[in-house]
C-alpha positions as CSV (number, residue, x, y, z in Angstrom):
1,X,-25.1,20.7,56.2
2,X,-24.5,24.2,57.9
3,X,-20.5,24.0,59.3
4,X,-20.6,25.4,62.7
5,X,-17.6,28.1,63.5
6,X,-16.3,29.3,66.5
7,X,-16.8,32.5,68.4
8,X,-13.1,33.4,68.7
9,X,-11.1,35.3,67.4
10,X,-9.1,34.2,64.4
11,X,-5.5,34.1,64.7
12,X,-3.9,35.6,61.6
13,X,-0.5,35.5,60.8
14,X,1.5,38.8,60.7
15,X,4.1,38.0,58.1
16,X,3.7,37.0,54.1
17,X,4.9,33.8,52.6
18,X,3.3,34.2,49.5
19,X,2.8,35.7,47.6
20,X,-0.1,33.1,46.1
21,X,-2.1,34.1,43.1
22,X,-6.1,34.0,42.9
23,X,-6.5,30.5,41.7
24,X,-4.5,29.5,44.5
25,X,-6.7,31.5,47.0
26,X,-9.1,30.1,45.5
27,X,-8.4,26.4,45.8
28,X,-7.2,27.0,49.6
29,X,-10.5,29.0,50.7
30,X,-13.2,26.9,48.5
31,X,-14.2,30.0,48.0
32,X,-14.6,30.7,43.9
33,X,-12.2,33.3,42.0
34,X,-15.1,35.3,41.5
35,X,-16.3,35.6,44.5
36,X,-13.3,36.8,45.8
37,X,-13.0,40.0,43.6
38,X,-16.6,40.8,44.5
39,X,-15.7,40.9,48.6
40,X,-12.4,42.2,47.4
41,X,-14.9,45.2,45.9
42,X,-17.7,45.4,47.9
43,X,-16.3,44.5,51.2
44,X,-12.0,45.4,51.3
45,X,-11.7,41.4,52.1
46,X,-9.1,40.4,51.1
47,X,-6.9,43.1,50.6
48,X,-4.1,41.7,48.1
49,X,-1.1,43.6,46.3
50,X,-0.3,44.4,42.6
51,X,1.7,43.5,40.4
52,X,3.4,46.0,38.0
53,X,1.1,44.1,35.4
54,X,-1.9,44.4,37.5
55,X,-1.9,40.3,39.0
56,X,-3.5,40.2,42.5
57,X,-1.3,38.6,44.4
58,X,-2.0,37.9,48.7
59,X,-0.4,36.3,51.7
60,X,-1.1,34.3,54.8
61,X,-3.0,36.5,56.3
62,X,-5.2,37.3,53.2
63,X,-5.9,33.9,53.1
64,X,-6.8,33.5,56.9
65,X,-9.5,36.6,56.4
66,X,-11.0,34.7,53.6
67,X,-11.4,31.6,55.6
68,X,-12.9,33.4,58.2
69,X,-15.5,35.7,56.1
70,X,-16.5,32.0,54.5
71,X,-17.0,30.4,57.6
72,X,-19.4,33.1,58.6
73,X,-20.9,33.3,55.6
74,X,-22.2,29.4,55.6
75,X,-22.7,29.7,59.4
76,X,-25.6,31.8,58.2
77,X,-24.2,35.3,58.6
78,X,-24.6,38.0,55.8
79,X,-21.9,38.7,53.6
80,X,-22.0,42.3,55.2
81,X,-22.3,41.6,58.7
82,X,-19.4,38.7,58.6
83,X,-17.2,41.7,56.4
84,X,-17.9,43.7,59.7
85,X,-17.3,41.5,62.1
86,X,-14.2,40.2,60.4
87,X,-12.5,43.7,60.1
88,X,-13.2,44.8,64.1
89,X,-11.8,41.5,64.3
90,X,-8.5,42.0,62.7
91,X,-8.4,46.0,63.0
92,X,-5.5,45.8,60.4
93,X,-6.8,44.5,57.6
94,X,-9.1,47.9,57.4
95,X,-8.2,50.0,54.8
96,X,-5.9,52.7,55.9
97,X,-8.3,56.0,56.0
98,X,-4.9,58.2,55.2
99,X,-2.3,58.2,52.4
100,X,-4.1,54.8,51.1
101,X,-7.6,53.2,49.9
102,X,-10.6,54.9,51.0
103,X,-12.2,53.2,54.6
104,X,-14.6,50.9,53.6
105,X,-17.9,51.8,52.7
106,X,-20.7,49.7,52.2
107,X,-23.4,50.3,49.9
108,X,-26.8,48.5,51.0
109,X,-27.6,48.1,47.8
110,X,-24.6,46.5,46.6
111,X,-24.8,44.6,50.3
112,X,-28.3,43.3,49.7
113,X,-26.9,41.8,45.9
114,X,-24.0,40.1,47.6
115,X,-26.1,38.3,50.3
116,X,-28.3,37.3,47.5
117,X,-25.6,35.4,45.2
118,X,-24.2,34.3,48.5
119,X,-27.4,32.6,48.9
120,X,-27.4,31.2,45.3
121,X,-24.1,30.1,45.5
122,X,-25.0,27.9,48.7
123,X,-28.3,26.8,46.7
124,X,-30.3,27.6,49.5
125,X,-34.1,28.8,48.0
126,X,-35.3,29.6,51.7
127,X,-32.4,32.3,51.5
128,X,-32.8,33.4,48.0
129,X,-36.1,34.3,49.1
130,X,-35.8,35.8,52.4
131,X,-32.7,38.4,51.0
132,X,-35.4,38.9,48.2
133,X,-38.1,40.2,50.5
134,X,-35.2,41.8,52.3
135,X,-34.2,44.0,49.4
136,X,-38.1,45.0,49.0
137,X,-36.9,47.5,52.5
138,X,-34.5,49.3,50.8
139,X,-36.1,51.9,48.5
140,X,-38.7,51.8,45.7
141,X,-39.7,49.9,43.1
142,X,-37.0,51.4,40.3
143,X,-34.3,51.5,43.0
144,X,-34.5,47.7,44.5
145,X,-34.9,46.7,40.7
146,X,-32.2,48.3,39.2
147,X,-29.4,48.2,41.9
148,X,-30.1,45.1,44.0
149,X,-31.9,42.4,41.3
150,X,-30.6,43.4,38.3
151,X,-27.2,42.9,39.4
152,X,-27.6,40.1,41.3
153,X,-28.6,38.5,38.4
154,X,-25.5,39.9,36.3
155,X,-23.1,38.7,38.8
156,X,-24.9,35.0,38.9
157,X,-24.8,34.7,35.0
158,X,-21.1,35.7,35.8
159,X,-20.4,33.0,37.8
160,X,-22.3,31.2,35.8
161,X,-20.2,31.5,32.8
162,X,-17.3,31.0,34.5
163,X,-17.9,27.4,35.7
164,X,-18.8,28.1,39.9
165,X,-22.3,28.2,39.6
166,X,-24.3,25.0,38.0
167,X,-27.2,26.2,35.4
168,X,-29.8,24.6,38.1
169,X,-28.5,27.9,40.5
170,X,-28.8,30.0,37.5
171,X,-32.5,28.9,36.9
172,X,-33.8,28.8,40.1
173,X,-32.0,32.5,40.9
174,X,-33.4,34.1,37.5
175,X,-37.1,32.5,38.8
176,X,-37.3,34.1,42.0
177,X,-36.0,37.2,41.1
178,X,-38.0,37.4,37.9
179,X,-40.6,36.8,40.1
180,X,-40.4,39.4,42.4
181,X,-39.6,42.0,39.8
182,X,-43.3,40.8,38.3
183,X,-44.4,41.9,41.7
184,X,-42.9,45.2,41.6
185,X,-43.8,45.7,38.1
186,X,-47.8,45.4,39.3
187,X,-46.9,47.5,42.5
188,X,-45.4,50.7,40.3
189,X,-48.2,51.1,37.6
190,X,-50.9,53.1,37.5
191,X,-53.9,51.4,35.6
192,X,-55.7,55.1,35.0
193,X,-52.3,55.9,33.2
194,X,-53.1,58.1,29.9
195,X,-50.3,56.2,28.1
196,X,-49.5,52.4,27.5
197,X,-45.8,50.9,26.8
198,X,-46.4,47.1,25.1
199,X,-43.6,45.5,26.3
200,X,-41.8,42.3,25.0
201,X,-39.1,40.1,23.9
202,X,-37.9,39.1,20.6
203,X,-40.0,36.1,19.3
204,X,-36.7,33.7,19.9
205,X,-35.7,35.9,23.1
206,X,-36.4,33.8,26.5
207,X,-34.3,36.4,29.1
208,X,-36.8,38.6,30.1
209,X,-35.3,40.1,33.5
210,X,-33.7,42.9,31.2
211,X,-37.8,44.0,29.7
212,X,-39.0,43.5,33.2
213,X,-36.3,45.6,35.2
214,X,-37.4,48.2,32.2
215,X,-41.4,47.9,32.7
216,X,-40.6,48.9,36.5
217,X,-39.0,52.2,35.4
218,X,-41.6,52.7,33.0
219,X,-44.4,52.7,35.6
220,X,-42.4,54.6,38.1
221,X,-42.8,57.5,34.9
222,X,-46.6,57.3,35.1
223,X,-46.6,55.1,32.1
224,X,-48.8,51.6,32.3
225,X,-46.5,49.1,31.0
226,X,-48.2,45.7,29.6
227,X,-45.7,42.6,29.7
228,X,-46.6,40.1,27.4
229,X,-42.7,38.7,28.2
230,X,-40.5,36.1,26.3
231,X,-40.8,35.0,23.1
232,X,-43.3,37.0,21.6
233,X,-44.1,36.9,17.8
234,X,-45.1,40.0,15.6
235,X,-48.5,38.5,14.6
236,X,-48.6,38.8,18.8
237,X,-47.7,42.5,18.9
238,X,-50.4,42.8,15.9
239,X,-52.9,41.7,17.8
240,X,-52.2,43.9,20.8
241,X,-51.5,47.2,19.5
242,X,-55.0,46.6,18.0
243,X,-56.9,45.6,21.0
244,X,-54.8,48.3,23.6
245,X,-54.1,51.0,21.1
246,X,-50.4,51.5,22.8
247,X,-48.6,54.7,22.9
248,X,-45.2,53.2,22.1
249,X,-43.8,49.2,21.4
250,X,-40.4,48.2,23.4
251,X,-38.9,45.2,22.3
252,X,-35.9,43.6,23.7
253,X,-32.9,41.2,22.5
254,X,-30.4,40.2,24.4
255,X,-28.6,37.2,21.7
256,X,-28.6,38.7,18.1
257,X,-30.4,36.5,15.8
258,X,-28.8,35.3,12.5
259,X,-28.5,37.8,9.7
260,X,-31.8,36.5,7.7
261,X,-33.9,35.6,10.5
262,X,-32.6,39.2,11.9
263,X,-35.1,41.1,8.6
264,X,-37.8,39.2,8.7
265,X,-38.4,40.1,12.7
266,X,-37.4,43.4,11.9
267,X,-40.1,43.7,8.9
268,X,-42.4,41.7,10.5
269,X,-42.3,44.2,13.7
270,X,-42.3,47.7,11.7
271,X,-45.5,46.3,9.9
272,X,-47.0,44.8,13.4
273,X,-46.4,48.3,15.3
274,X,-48.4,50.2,12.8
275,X,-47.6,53.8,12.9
276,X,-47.0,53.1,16.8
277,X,-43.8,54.0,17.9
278,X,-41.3,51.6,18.4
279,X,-37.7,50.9,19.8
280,X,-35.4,47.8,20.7
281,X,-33.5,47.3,23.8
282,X,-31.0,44.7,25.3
283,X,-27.5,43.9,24.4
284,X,-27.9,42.9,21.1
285,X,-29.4,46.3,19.9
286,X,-26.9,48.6,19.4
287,X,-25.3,45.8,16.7
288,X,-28.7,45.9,15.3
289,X,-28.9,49.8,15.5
290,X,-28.8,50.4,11.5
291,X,-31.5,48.0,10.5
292,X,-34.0,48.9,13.6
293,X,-33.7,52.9,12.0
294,X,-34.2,52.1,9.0
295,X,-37.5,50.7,9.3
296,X,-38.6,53.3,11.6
297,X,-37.8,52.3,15.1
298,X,-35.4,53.5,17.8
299,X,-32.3,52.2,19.7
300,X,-33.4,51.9,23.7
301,X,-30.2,54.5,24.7
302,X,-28.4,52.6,28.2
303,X,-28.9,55.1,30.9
304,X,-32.1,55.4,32.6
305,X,-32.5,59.2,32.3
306,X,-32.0,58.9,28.4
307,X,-34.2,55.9,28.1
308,X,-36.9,58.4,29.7
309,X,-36.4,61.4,27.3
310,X,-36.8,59.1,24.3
311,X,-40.0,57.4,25.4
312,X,-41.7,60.7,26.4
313,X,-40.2,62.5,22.8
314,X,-41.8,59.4,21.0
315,X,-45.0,59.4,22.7
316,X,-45.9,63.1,22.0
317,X,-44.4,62.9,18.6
318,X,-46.9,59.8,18.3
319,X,-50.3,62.1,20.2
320,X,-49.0,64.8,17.7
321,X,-49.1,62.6,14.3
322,X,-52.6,61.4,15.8
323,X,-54.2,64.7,16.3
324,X,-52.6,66.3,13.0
325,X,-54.3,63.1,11.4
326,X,-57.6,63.0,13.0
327,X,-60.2,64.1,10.5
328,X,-61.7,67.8,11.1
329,X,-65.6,68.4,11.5
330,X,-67.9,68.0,8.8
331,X,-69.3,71.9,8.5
332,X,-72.7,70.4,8.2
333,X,-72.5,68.4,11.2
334,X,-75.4,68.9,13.7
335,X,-73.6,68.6,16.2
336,X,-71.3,71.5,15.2
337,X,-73.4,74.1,13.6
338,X,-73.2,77.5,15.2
339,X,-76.4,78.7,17.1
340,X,-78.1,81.7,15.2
């Protein structure tokens, strides 16, 4: 049930008797630890002090700000909007814009992610999907994937692992947003691209938002990415770099597999891909790095910009080996004989 608040103005004390530490906060508010360092970031609520050994510590009046921003927040208001309306509230919990933090600045971005976890965290799917088609406003296809869903998700598996979300949040918030970055990845590519990416996971890979958030910013290079998604096994890539003729394979793995099971994908792949090339991405490739080289594929690098430089290097080193290798005319070809 939605708790009603009231229009007034909150009454927040002037003095400290704390200090408290962020458990503590956190048992007062209801609101979890991690969410308060994420308004503490995003939005300058609350605003606590240091300790020498870098401990947040906070007072009263923190806690009265928190209280307020959360009663906002379930009311129905957006994380941003209640941050907003909480500051003109209490002028003096602004960040000083002189000999002190920066005034607050709020990235829409990083506003829309918020609004979204917000809406995880009170497990309401309506909202999850109305901040989703919310975000679609913002920017394009690479933008709204790469710095509104992608984190979004990151900061959900965080809560996630740290007890405040139940895995039924975490499923139904990686379903709509995997969803909608599906979506985006149809929107972005051109189907009379000259070049396809095969994309996919690991055959005992099931996290796919990582391949997806990649297939958007593949299409957004003029690329035509084809998603065959999680789990996928080499005989699978076989089959497909046979029947689409890709210009490069990315693969992607976020849990490392055991050490065994780790060079019989790897073989398996090299031999699947076939001359095309290939290279590995997700958080377990790096670890992997040595083995992926040595059978002939590539390490996905982590920026964006680097990611795009490899993938165009390997595609015309791959048109290259292809025309170098394409068999020359046959002199008595009738087709090629010189007019007298």
């Amino acid at each position: 049930m939605t708790r009603t608040t009231s229009p007034r103005v909150a009454t927040v004390p002037t003095t400290v008797r704390g200090p408290y530490r962020i458990h503590v906060v956190a048992e007062k508010t209801g609101v979890p630890a991690a969410t308060l360092r994420a308004w503490e970031r995003r939005y300058g609520i609350p605003s606590p002090e240091r300790t020498a050994t870098g401990y947040r510590l906070y007072g009263d009046r923190e806690v009265e700000l928190v209280r307020r921003l959360s009663s906002l927040v379930e009311a129905g208001v957006s994380a941003q909007d209640a941050a907003r309306q909480v500051l003109a509230e209490s002028p003096a919990a602004a960040p000083p814009r002189e000999g002190g933090r920066e005034p607050l600045v709020i990235d829409p971005f990083e506003a829309a992610a918020a609004r979204i976890v917000v809406a995880v965290e009170r497990f309401d799917e309506l909202g999850i999907q109305e901040e989703l088609r919310r975000a679609l406003f913002l920017g394009n296809a690479s933008q709204v994937a790469d710095r509104v869903l992608t984190p979004a998700l990151r900061q959900v598996g965080e809560l996630w692992h740290a007890g405040t979300l139940s895995i039924a949040q975490e499923h139904l918030a990686t379903e709509h947003v995997a969803a909608v970055i599906r979506d985006l990845v149809q929107l972005a590519r051109r189907d009379d691209a000259e070049h396809s990416v095969l994309c996919a996971c690991f055959a005992d890979e099931e996290h796919v938002i990582g391949l997806l958030s990649t297939a958007v910013q593949i299409a957004t290079w003029g690329l035509r990415p084809v998603v065959l998604g999680a789990r996928t096994p080499p005989s699978a890539i076989r089959d497909s770099v046979r029947a689409l003729a890709p210009s490069i394979v990315a693969l992607s793995v976020t849990i490392p597999p055991s050490p065994a099971r780790q060079r019989e994908l790897l073989d398996e792949y090299a031999s699947a891909c076939a001359g095309v090339p290939w290279l590995v991405g997700g958080a377990a490739a790096p670890a992997m790095a040595a083995a992926i080289e040595a059978r002939g594929g590539a390490v996905a690098p982590p920026h964006v910009a680097e990611l795009r430089k490899l993938v165009q290097a390997r595609i015309r080193d791959a048109k290259g080996f292809r025309e170098r290798r394409a068999p020359a005319p046959h002199p008595t070809d009738p087709g090629k004989r010189k007019k007298p």
